[in-house]
N, C-alpha and C positions, 0 to 999 in steps of 0.2 A: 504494500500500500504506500500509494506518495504522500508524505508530510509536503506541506503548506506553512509558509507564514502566518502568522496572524499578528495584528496591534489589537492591543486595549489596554485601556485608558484606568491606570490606578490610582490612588491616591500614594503619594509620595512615604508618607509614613505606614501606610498599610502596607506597601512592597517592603521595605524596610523589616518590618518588624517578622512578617511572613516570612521574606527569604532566609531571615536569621532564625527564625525558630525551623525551618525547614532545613534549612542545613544542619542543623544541630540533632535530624533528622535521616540524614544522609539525601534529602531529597534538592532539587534544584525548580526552581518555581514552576518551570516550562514541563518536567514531569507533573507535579502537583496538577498543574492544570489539566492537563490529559489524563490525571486518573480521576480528573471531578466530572472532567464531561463521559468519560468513559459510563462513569456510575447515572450521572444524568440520562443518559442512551440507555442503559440496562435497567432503572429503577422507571423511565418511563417520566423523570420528572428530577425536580432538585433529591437530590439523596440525603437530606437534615429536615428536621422543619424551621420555616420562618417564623418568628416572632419577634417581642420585642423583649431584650435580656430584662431578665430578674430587676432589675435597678436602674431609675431614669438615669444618664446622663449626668446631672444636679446631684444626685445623691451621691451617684460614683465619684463626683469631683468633691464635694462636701466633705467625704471619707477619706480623700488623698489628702485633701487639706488637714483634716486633724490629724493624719496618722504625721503629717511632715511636722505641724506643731509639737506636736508628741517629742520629735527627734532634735527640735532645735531648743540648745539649751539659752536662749534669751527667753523664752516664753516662760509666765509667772504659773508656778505651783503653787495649789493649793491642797490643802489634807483635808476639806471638807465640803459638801454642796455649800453648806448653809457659808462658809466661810468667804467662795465664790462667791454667795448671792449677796452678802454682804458689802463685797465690792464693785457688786453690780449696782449700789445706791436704791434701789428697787423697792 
């Protein structure tokens, strides 16, 4: 069978983080691709289901954010809610 070229159109960091986790895989993107359409043609359709992940967006960023506070030792510790709310003037 003859291979073909193909272009399309990825987003910069999605190639990125793909081909790095594919490699880390033994795979190279351009396989990847061919075993997604592959399954595509055999399952008759997308081979996953579509949805939308577990967690908007917002939350997912909200959660990066505290975990980075967490690790930056400038940000003020407190040993209690109540201690927090207190500094919250509230």
């Amino acid at each position: 069978m003859k291979n073909v070229t193909t272009s399309i159109r990825i987003d910069s960091n999605t190639k990125q983080a793909a081909t790095e986790l594919l490699n880390e895989l033994g795979l190279d993107l351009s396989s990847a691709v061919n075993i997604f359409l592959k399954q595509v043609v055999l399952q008759g359709g997308l081979p996953f289901q579509v949805k939308y992940p577990q967690y908007k967006p917002e939350v997912l960023a909200a959660m990066e954010e505290a975990e980075a506070l967490s690790k930056n030792p400038n940000t003020k510790k407190y040993s209690s809610f109540s201690e927090a709310l207190e500094d919250m003037d509230i």
